[in-house]
Each structure stands twice: as C-alpha cells, then as structure tokens.
C-alpha positions as CSV (number, residue, x, y, z in Angstrom):
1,X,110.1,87.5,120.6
2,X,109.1,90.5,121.7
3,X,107.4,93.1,119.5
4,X,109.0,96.5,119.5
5,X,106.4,99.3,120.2
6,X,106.4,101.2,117.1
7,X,103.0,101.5,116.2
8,X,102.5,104.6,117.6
9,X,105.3,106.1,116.6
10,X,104.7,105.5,113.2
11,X,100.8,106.5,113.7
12,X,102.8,110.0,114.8
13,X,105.1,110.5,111.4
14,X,102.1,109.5,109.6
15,X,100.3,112.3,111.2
16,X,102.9,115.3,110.4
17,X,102.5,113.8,106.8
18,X,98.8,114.5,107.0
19,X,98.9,118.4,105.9
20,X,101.0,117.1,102.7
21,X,98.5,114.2,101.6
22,X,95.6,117.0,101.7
23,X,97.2,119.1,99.6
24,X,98.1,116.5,97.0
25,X,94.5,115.6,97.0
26,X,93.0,119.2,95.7
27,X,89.5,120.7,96.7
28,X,86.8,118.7,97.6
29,X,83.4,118.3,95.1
30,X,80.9,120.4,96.3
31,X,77.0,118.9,96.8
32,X,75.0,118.9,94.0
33,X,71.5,120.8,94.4
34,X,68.7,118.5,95.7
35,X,65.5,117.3,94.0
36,X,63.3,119.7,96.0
37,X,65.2,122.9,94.9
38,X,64.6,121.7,91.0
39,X,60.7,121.0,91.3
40,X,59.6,124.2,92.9
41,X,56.6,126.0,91.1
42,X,58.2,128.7,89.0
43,X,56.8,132.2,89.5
44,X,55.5,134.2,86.2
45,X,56.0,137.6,87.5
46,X,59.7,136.7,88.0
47,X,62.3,137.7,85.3
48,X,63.6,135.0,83.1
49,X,65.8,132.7,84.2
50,X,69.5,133.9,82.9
51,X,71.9,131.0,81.4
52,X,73.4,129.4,84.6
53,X,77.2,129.5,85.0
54,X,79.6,127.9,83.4
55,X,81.5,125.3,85.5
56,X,84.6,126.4,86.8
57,X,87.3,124.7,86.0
58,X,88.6,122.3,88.3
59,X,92.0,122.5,90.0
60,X,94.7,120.3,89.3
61,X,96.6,119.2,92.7
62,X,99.5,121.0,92.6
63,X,102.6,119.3,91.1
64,X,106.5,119.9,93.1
65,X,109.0,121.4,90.6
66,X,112.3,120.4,92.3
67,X,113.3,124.1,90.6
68,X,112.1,125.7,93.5
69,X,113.8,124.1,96.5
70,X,115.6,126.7,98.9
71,X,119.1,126.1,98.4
72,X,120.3,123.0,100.6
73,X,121.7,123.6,104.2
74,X,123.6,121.2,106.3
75,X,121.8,120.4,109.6
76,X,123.4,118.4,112.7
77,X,122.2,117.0,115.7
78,X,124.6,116.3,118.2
79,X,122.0,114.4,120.6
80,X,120.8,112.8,117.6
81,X,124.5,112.1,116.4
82,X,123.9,112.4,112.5
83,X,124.1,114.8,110.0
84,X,122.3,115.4,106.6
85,X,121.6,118.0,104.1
86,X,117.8,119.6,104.0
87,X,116.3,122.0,101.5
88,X,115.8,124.2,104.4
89,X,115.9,124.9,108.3
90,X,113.7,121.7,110.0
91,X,111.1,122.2,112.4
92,X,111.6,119.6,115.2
93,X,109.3,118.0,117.3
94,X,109.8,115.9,120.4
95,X,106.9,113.0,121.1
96,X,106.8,110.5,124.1
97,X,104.8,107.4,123.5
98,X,103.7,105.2,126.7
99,X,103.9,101.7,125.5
100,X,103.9,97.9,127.5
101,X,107.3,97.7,126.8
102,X,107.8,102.1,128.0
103,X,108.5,104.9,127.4
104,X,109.8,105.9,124.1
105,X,110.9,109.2,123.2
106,X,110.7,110.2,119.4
107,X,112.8,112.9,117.8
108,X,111.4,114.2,114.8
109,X,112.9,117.3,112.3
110,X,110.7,118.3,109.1
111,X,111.0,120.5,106.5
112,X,107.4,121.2,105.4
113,X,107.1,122.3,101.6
114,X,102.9,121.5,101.2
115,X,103.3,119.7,98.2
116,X,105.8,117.2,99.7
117,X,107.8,116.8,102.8
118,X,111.3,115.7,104.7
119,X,111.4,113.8,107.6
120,X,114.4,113.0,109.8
121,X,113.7,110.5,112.8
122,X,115.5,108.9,115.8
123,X,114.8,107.3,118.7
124,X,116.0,104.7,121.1
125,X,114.7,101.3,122.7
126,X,115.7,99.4,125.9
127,X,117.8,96.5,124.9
128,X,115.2,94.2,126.1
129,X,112.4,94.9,123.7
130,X,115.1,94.7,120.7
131,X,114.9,91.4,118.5
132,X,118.5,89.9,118.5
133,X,117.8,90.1,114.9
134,X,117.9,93.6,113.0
135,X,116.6,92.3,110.3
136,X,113.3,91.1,112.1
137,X,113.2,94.5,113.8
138,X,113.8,96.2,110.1
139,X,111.2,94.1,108.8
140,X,108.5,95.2,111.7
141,X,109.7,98.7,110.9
142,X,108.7,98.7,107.6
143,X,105.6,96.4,107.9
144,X,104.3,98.9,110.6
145,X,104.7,102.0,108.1
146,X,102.7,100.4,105.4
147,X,100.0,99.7,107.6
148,X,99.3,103.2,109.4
149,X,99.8,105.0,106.0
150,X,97.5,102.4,104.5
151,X,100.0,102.0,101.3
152,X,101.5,99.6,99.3
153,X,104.9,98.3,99.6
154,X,106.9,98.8,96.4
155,X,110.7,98.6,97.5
156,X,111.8,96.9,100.3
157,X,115.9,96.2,99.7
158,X,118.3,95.6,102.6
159,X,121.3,98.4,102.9
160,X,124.0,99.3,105.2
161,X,125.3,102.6,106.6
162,X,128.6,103.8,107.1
163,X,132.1,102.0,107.4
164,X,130.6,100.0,109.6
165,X,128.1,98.8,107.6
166,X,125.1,99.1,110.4
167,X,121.7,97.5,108.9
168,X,118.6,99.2,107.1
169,X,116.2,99.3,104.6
170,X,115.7,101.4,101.0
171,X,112.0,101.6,101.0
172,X,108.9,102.7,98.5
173,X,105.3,102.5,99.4
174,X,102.6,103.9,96.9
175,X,99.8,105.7,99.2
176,X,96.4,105.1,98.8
177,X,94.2,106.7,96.3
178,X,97.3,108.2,94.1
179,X,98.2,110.7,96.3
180,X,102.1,110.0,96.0
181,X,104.9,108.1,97.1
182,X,106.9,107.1,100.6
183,X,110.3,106.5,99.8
184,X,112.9,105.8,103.2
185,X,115.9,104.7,104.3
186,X,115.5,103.3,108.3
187,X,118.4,102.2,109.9
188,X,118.8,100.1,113.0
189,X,122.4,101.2,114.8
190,X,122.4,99.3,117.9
191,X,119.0,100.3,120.0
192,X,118.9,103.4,117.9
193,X,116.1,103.6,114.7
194,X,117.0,106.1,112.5
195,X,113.9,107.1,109.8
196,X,115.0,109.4,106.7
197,X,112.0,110.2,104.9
198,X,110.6,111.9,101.6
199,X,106.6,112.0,101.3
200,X,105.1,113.9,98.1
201,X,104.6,113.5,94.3
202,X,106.3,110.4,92.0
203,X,108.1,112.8,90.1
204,X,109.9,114.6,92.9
205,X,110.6,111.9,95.2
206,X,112.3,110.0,92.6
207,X,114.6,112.9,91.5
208,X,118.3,113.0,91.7
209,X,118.3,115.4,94.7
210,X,116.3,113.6,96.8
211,X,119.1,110.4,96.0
212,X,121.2,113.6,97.1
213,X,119.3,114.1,99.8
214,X,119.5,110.4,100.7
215,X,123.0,110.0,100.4
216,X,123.8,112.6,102.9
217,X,122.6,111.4,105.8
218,X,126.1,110.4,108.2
219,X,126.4,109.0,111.8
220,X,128.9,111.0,113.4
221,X,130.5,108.7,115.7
C-alpha cells in the first residue's frame, strides 16, 4: 500500500493554528531575580527600602463567547466545488508540498478569530497514491493530524456526506497542555480530501453553531 503524503500538509494546517494555540496559552512567567541580586551589601546612606510591589494579577487566557461571532456569511468555491457558512470572510492560502509520490497542491480558507479558528481544506491526489480503501486513507488522515498537533484522539466515528453518501470522519482530539480542542469532519470524495475544521476553547467548539457550522458544509456537484 502506498502511503498518501499528508504529513506535510497537515504539519501546514497545524501551523496556521499556531497564532490561536498562543493565545489560548496567556503570557509567559517572567524570571525570577537571581541569587547574586539578593546578597549584595546594602548601602547605609541609601534611603529605606519601600514595601515591594504587589504581584500583579495574572491573566486568565481569554475565553470565546460565541455572543460575539460576526453574523454568518455563505462562502463558495467553485474550484473547490463546496459551499459552507463562516462567521466571516476567509482568508485563503494556497500551499504546494513536494512529496515521493508529487506534487500536492493544498487549498486552505480561514477565518481567524485569536481565540479560536475555522479552517476549510481541499486538495487532490493522483489516483495512484490513493489506497483502494477510503477507510484506510481516512484512518491515515486522522492518525497524521494527531501526531503533528501532538493531541489526543477523543472521537474518531465514521460519517458520510451528501446523497451520495461519500466517506469521512467526525473527529475530536484534546491538544496538549489544555490548550483546547480539534474537532473535524474530513471527507474523502473520490481523489479529493476535504478538511472542515474548528480549533479553540471546549466550550466553543462544542456549541450548537459550530454543529451549524458543520452541517453546512455541501458538495456542489
């Protein structure tokens, strides 16, 4: 069996996410003061030492509030043949990865909203490097995304798109360290691997419109 290349392209949609997982994470600890600075010989012409500071407070990551999504718009791709409904216009992104099996060329579209983020993907593969067996591929796909977001797989449940009932996956992987949740449907449709993605807090990605969200995604055939 061959193994399709989508390591990299995964390593990629990991990447866009990486802006999101920062800010879920909150500021960084700052160094504490070193041994040397404590021990130095105090000086008795200098004035008293005033109380030090209090500690500031420190920040909470910030939590979504589905509240304050834009108001959904319907985007299309007619290259990409699908529609879905985003909480706002995507930025898209076009990536070619050079792999043993070729050239693969990634279409990516993301709505950005720090806290948590929307990912639409497609992209195709030459018949030869496609396992008879969409399952297998479906399986790979989803083994692969686990790995390069370092996350544990949660949900892994076979679905099926459209009247034609094409194969995918409903999936939930818990990222490392608490910093939120994957959740995505990928679909294999013929050579095609379609990715529809929500990254960001537990409480948002499990919302009802993100199943919304989910459930608006159509092949336009």
């Amino acid at each position: 069996m061959t193994r399709l290349p989508l390591v990299l392209l995964l390593f990629s949609l990991s990447l866009l996410f990486d802006s999101t997982l920062r800010a879920n994470n909150g500021p960084k600890t700052l160094p504490a003061a070193t041994q040397k600075d404590t021990d130095q010989k105090a000086d008795p012409k200098a004035e008293p030492q005033k109380d030090p500071p209090k500690e500031a407070p420190k920040a909470e990551p910030p939590k979504a509030d589905p509240k304050e999504e834009p108001k959904p718009v319907s985007f299309s791709s007619k290259e990409g043949k699908f529609t879905i409904t985003l909480p706002g216009q995507p930025a898209s992104k076009t990536s070619k990865v050079v792999t043993s099996a070729g050239e693969v060329e990634a279409y990516l579209f993301l709505v950005d909203r720090k806290t948590h983020a929307y990912l639409v993907s497609y992209n195709d593969y030459k018949a030869a490097t496609v396992d008879p067996d969409p399952e297998k591929v479906l399986s790979q796909v989803v083994e692969a995304t686990a790995k390069n977001l370092k996350g544990q797989v949660n949900k892994d449940e076979k679905i099926t798109l459209g009247a034609k009932k094409y194969p995918g996956r409903d999936v939930l992987i818990a990222l490392p360290g608490k910093q939120g949740l994957y959740r995505g449907r990928v679909y294999l449709v013929g050579n095609r691997l379609y990715q529809v993605v929500v990254i960001g807090p537990e409480d948002l990605v499990k919302n009802a419109a993100v199943d919304a969200y989910f459930g608006s995604f159509k092949l336009e055939e």
